[in-house]
C-alpha positions as CSV (number, residue, x, y, z in Angstrom):
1,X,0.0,0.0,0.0
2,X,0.9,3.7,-1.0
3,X,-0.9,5.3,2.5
4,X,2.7,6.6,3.6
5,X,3.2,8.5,0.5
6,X,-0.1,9.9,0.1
7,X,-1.3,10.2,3.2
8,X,0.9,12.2,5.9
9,X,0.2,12.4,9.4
10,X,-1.3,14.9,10.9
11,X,0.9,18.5,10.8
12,X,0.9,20.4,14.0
13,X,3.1,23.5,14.5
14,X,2.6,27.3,14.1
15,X,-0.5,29.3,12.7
16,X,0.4,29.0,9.1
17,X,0.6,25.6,9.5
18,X,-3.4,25.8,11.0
19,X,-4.4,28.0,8.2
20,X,-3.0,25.9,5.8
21,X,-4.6,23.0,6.7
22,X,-8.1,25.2,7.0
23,X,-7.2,26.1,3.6
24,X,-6.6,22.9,2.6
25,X,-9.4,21.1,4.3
26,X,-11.9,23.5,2.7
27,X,-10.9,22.9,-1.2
28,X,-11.3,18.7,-0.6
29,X,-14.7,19.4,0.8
30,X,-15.6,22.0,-1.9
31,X,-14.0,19.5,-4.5
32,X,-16.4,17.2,-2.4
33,X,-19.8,19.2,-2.2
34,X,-19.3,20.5,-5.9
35,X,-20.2,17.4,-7.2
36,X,-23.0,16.4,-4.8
37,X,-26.4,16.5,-7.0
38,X,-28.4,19.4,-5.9
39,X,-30.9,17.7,-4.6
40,X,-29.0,16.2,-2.2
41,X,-27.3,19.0,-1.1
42,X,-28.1,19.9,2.8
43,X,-29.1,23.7,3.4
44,X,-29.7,23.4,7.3
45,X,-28.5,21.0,10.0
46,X,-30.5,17.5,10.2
47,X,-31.7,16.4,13.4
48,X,-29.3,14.4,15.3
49,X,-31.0,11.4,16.3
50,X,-31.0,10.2,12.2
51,X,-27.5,11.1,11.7
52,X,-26.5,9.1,14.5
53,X,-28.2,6.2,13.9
54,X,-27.0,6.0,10.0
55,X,-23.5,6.6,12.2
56,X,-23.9,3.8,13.8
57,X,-25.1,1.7,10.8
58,X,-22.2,3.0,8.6
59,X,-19.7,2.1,11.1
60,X,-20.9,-1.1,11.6
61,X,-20.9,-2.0,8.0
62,X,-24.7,-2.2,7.4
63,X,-27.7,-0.5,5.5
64,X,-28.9,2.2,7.1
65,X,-32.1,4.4,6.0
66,X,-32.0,7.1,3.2
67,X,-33.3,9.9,5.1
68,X,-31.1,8.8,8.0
69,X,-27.9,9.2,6.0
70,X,-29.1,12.6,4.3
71,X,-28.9,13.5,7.9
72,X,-25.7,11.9,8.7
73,X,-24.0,13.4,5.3
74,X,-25.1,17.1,6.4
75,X,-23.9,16.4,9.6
76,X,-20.5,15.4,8.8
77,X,-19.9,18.3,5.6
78,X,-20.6,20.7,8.6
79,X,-18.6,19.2,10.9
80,X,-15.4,19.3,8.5
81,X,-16.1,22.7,7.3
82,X,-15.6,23.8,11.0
83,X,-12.9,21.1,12.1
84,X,-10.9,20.2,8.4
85,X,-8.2,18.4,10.2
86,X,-10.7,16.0,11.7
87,X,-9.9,12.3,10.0
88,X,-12.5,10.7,11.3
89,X,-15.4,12.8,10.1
90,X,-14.0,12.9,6.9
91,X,-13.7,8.9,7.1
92,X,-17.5,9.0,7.6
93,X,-18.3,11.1,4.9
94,X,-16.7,9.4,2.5
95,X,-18.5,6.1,3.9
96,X,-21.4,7.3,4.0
97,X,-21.6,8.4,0.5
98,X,-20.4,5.1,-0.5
99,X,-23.5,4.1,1.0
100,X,-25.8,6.5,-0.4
101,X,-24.4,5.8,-3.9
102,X,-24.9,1.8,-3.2
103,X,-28.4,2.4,-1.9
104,X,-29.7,4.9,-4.7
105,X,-27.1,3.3,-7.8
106,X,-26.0,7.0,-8.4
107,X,-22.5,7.0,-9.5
108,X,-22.3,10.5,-8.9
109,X,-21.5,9.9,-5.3
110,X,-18.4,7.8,-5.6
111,X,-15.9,10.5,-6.7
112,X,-17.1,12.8,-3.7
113,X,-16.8,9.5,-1.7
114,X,-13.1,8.9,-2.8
115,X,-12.2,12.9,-2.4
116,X,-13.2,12.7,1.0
117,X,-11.4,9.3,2.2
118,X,-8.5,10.5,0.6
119,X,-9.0,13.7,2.9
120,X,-9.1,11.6,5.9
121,X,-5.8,9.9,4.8
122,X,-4.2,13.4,3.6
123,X,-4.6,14.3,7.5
124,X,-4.0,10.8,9.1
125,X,-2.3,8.7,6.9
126,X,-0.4,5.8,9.1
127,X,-3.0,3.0,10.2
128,X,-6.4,5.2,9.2
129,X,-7.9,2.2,9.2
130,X,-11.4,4.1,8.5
131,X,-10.1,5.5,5.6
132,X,-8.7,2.2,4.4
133,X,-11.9,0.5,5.1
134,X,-14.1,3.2,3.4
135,X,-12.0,2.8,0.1
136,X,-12.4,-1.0,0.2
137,X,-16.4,-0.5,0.2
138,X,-15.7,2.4,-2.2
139,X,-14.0,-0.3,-4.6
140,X,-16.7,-2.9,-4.3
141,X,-19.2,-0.7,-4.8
142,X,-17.7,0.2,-8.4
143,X,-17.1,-3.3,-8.9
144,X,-13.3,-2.9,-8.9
145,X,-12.5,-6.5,-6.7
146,X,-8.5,-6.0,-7.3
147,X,-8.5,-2.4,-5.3
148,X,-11.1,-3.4,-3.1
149,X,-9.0,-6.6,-2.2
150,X,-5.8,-4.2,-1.5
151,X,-7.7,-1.7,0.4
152,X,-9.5,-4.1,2.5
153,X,-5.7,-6.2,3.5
154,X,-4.0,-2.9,4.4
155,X,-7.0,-1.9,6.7
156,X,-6.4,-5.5,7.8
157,X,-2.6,-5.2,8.6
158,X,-3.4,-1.6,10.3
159,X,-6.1,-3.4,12.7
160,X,-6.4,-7.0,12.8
161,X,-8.8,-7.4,15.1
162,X,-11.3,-4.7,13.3
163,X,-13.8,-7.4,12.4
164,X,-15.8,-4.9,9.7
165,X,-12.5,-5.5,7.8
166,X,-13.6,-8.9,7.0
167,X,-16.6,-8.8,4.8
168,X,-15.2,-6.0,2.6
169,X,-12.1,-9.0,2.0
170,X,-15.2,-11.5,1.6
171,X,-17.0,-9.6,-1.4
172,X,-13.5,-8.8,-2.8
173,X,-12.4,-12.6,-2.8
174,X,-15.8,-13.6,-4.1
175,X,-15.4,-10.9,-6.6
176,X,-12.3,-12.3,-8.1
177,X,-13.7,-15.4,-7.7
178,X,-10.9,-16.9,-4.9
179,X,-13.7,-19.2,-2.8
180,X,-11.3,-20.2,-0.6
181,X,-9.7,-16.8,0.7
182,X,-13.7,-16.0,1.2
183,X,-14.0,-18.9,3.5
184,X,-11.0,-18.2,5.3
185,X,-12.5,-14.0,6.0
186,X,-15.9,-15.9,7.1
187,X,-14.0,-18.0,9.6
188,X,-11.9,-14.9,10.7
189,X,-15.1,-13.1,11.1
190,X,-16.8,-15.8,13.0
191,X,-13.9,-15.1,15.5
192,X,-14.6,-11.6,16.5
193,X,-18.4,-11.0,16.0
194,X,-21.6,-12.5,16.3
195,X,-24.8,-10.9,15.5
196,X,-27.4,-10.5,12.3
197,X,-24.9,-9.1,10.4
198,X,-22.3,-11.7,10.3
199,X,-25.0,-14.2,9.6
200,X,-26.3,-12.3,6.2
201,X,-22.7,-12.3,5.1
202,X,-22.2,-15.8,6.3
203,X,-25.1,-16.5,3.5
204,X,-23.4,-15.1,0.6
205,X,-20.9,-17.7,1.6
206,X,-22.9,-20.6,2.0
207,X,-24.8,-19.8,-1.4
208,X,-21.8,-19.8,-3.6
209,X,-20.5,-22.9,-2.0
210,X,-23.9,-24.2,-3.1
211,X,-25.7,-24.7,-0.2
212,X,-29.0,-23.0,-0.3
213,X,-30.6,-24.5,2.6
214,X,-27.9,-23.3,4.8
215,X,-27.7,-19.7,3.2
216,X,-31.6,-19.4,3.7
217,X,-31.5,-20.1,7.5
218,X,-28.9,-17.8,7.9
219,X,-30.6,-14.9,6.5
220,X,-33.8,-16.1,8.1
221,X,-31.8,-15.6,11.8
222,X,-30.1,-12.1,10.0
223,X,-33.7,-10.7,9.9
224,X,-34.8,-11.7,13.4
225,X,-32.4,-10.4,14.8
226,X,-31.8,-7.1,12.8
227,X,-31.4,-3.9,15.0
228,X,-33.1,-1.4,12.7
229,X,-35.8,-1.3,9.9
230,X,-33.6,-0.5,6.7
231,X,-31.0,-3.7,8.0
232,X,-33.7,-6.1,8.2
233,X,-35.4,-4.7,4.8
234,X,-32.2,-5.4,3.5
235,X,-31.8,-9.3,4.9
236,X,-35.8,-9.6,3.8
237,X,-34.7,-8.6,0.2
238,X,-31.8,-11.0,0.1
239,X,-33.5,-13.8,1.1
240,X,-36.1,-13.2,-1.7
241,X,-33.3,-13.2,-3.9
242,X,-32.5,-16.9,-2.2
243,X,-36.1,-18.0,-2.8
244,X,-36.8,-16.9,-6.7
245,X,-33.1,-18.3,-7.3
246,X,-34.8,-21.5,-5.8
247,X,-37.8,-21.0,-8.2
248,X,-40.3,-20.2,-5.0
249,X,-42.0,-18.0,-6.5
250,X,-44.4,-16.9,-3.8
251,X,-41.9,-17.2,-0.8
252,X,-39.9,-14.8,-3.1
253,X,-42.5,-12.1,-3.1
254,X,-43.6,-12.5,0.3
255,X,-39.7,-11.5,1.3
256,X,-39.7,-8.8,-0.9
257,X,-43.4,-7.6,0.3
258,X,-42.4,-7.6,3.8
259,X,-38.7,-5.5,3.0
260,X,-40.7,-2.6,1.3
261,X,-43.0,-2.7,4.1
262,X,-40.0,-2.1,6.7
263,X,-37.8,0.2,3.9
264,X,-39.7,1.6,1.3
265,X,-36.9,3.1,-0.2
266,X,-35.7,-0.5,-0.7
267,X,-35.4,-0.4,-4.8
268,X,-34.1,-4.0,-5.3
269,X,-37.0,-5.6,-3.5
270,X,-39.3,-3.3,-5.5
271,X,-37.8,-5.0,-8.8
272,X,-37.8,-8.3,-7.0
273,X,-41.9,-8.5,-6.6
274,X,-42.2,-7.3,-10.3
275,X,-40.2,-10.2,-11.3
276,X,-42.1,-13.0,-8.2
277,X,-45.3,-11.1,-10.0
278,X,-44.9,-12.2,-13.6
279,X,-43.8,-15.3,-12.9
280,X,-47.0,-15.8,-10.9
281,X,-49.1,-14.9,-14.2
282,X,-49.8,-11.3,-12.4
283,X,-48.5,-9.4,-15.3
284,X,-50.7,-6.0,-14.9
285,X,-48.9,-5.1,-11.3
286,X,-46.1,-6.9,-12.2
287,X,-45.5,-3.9,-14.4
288,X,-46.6,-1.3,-12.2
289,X,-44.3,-2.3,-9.6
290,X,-41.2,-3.3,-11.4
291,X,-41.4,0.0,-13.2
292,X,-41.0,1.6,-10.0
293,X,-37.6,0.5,-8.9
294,X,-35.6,1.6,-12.7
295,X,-37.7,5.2,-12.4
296,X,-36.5,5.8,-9.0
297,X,-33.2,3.9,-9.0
298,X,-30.9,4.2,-11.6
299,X,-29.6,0.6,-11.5
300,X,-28.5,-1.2,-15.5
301,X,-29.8,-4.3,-14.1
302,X,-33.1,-3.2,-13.5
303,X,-33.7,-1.5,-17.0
304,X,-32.5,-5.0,-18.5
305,X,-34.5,-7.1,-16.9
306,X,-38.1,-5.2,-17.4
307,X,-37.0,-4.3,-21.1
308,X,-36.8,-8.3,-21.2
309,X,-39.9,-8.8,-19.4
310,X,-41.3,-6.3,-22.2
311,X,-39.8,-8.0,-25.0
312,X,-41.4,-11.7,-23.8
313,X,-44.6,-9.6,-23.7
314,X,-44.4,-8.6,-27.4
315,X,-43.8,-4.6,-26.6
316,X,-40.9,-4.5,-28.8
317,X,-40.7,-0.8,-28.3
318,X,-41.1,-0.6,-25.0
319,X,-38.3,-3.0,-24.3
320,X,-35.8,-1.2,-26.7
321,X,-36.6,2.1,-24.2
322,X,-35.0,0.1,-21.6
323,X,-32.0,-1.0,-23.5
324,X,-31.4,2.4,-24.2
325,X,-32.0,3.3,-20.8
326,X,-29.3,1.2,-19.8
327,X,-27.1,2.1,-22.2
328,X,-27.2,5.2,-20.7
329,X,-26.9,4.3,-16.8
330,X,-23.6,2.4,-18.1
331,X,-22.5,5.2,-19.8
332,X,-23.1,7.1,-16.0
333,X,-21.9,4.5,-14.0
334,X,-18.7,4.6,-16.1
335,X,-18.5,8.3,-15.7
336,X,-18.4,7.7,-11.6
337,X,-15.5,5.3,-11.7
338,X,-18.0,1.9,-11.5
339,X,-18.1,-0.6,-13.9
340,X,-20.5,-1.9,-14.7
341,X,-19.4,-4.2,-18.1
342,X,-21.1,-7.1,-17.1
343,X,-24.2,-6.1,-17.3
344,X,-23.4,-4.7,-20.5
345,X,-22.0,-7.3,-21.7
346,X,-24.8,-9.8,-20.9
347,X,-26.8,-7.3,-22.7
348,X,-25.0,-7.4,-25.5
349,X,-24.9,-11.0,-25.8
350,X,-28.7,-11.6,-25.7
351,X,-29.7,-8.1,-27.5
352,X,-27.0,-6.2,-29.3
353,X,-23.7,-7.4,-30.3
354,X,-22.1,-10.8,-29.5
355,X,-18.6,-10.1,-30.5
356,X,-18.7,-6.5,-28.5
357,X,-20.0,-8.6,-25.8
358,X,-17.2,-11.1,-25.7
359,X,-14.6,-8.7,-26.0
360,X,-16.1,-6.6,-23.1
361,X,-16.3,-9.9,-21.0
362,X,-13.1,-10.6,-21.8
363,X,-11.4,-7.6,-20.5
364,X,-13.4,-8.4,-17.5
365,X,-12.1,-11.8,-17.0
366,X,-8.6,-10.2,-17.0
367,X,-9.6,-7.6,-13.9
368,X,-11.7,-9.8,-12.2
369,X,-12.2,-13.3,-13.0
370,X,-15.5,-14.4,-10.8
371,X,-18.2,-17.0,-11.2
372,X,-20.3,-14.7,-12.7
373,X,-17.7,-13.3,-15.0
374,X,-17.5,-16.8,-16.2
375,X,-20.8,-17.6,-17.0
376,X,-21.4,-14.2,-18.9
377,X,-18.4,-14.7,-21.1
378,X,-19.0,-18.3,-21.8
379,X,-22.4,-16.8,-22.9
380,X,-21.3,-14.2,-25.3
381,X,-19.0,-16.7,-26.7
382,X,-21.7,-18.6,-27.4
383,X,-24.1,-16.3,-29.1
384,X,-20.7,-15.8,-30.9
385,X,-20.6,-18.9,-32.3
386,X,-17.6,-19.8,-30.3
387,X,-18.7,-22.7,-28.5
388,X,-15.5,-25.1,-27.6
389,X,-14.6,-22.1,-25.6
390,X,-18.1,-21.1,-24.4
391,X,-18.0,-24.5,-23.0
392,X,-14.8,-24.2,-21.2
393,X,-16.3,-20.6,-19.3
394,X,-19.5,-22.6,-18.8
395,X,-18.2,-25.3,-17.1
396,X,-15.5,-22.8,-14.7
397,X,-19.4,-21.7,-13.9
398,X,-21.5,-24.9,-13.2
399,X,-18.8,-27.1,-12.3
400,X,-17.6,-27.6,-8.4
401,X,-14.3,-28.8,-9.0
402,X,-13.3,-26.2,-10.9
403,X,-15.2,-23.6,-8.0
404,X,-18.7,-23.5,-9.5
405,X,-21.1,-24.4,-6.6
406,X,-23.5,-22.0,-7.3
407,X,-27.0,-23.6,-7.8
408,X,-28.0,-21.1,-10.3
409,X,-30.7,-21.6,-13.2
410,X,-29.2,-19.5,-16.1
411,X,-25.9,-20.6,-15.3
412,X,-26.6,-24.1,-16.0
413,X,-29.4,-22.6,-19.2
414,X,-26.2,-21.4,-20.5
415,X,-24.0,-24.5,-20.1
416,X,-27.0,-26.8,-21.6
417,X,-27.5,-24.3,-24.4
418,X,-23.7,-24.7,-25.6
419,X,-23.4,-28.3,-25.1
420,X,-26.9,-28.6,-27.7
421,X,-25.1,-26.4,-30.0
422,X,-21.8,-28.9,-29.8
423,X,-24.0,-31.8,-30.1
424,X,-23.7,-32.8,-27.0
425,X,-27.4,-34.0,-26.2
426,X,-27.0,-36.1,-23.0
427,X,-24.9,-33.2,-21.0
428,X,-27.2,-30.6,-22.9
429,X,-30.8,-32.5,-21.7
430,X,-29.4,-32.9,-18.1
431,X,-28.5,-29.3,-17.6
432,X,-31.9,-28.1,-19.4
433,X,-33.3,-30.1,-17.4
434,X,-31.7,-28.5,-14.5
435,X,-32.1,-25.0,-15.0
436,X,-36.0,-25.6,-15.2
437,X,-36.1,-27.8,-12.3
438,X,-34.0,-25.1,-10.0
439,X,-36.0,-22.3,-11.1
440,X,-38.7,-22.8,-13.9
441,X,-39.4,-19.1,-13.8
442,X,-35.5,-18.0,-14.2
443,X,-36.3,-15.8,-17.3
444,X,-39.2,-14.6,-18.8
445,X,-37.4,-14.8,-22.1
446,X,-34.9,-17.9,-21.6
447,X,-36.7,-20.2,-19.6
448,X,-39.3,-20.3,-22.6
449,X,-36.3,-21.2,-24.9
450,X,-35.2,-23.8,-22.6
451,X,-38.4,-25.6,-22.6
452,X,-39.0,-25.4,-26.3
453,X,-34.7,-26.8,-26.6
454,X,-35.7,-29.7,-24.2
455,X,-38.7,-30.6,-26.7
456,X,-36.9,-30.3,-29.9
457,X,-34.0,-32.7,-28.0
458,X,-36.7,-35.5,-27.1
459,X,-36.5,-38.2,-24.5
460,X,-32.8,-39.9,-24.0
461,X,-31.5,-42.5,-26.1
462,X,-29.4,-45.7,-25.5
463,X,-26.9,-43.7,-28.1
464,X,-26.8,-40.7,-25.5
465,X,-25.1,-43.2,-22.4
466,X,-22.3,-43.2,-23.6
467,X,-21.6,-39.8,-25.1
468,X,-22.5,-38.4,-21.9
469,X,-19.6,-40.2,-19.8
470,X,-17.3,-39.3,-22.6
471,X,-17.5,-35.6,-23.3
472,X,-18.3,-34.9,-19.3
């Protein structure tokens, strides 16, 4: 790590010194506020029972409520303006507007985020282990795994025992797709804390290691025990997520019902009832309420998966205002320092341009190679007609020796897919077979095209035996 360089400690001495420093302190929070949307921007001091709770959430590494960190981010621009030299409150700042970007999927708030951790190290640079730690989420959040991993060990090595550390290192390992250095953060974790939150991380674990059951009762304990609304929201929402990636479909939108109920500002459980709701046939709200989450959040995802639910619906138009949408929110993200090339480049895959998408995936491979990396490039080679290698990228994906635990429907849609299209019908039938029987509802595009695949392949025949052992 660079800290010492960049980051000297704090300078103490005569008045110049202090005016310098006011000097100083000002410009990073005008660099800071300058790019703070205007809506955002706080004209008088919040009350201080919000801005202490989101404190308290921030610090502890967990969601805290919109309006509370508004109140927490007026707080802390105040309380620099008046004290610039003060580490700590710049720490938070920058934290917090990780957060606030994370929660809301504007961009816009990461460079602001970055100026001001890089504040907090310019005043206290030697084992700012807040600072550290704020950069780490900072890097997750833009879905940049290698800094986030760096970030995350130094704020590590300046305070072992600072058990938040932990699951920044677990969503950077799992990021760069290194299983077992996320097990080993889980353990360490284990060691120094106990509570909801180390259970909700514990069930990201468990669920790439493939072990849904295990993941679910986790997050079932992480929302019992949850300290504050916007936590548990969060917890609810995730174990939705667990449930429709299981195919329960109305287990999956009672989770998501119940985290809007305790955060309404909770976008991804918005878009997670629109998809429960079409796949329950309840098309009508599934549109009213899915289109809620892209208009107020500004997430690529989002706009990709109702311009697909359009597009299966026959509103051609419709859907192609959501590609461009997202288009657009990539085109943001990237402005913001996040990347967000995966989504992209599953979009181009399926909807644009296969070769743009491979060679975006690619690149992606190279920074980052995780599971989900995997199984979008082996995709895009696919669509691009480059199936030996799809098949290699599909099987990094699906298979558990080569780290693929993941029980996920597309994932193994993808794999089947590519084996049909290398005349591999055994392998191809048996992974159709399980993508529909994981989640039938995985797509409302793709799960149609596996059913009609498993048709056109027929039932198995004595020929298919023996090709099956060979080519698996």
């Amino acid at each position: 790590m660079e800290n010492d360089e960049e980051a000297p400690p704090p300078v103490r001495g005569s008045s110049n010194h202090a005016l310098i420093a006011s000097v100083a302190g000002c410009a990073a929070l005008g660099v800071v506020l300058m790019l703070l949307p205007g809506e955002r921007t706080q004209t008088r001091a919040p009350a201080p029972a919000p801005g202490a709770q989101a404190h308290a959430a921030v610090a502890a590494g967990v969601p805290a409520a919109l309006p509370d960190l508004a109140a927490l981010i007026g707080e802390r621009e105040a309380r620099v303006r008046a004290h610039p030299r003060d580490a700590g409150s710049w720490a938070v700042l920058g934290t917090a507007y990780v957060e606030q970007g994370r929660r809301t999927a504007d961009p816009a708030y990461y460079p602001r985020a970055e100026a001001a951790l890089r504040a907090s190290l310019k005043v206290y640079g030697k084992g700012n282990a807040d600072a550290l730690s704020g950069l780490a989420a900072l890097a997750n959040a833009r879905r940049d795994f290698r800094t986030a991993k760096a970030w995350a060990e130094a704020a590590r090595t300046a305070e072992p025992r600072r058990w938040t550390t932990y699951p920044l290192l677990i969503d950077a390992y799992t990021g760069l797709g290194d299983q077992k250095a996320a097990r080993g953060a889980l353990d360490r974790l284990r060691e120094l804390r106990s509570g909801p939150d180390v259970l909700a991380r514990a069930a990201v674990v468990y669920w790439d290691q493939g072990r849904p059951e295990d993941a679910a009762a986790s997050l079932s304990d992480a929302a019992a025990g949850a300290r504050a609304p916007a936590e548990r929201a969060a917890y609810l929402e995730r174990a939705g997520q667990l449930a429709w990636d299981s195919g329960e479909r109305e287990e999956a939108l009672r989770q998501f019902q119940e985290a809007v109920r305790f955060d309404p500002d909770q976008r991804a459980a918005q878009a997670g009832q629109g998809r429960a709701l079409a796949a329950l046939g309840r098309v009508t709200e599934a549109l009213n309420v899915y289109r809620a989450a892209p208009a107020k959040q500004s997430c690529p995802q989002y706009a990709l998966e109702l311009g697909e639910l359009y597009e299966s619906l026959g509103l051609g138009k419709a859907a192609r205002a959501q590609y461009e949408l997202l288009r657009a929110r990539v085109r943001d993200a990237a402005a913001g320092g996040a990347d967000e090339d995966l989504v992209l480049g599953r979009f181009e895959a399926d909807h644009g341009n296969p070769a743009a998408a491979v060679r975006l995936l690619r690149a992606e491979w190279a920074r980052q190679p995780g599971m989900a990396v995997a199984d979008a490039l082996g995709w895009a080679l696919h669509r691009a007609g480059q199936d030996e290698e799809a098949l290699r990228f599909a099987t990094v994906a699906t298979d558990k020796a080569k780290k693929g635990g993941v029980r996920s429907a597309p994932y193994a849609y993808h794999r089947g897919m590519t084996e049909r299209a290398l005349e591999r019908y055994g392998p191809a039938r048996r992974h159709l077979q399980e993508a529909l029987r994981i989640n039938p509802y995985f797509s409302p595009l793709h799960a149609r095209t596996a059913r009609a695949a498993l048709t056109a392949l027929g039932e198995p025949s004595v020929k298919d035996v023996p090709a099956m052992d060979a080519k698996e």
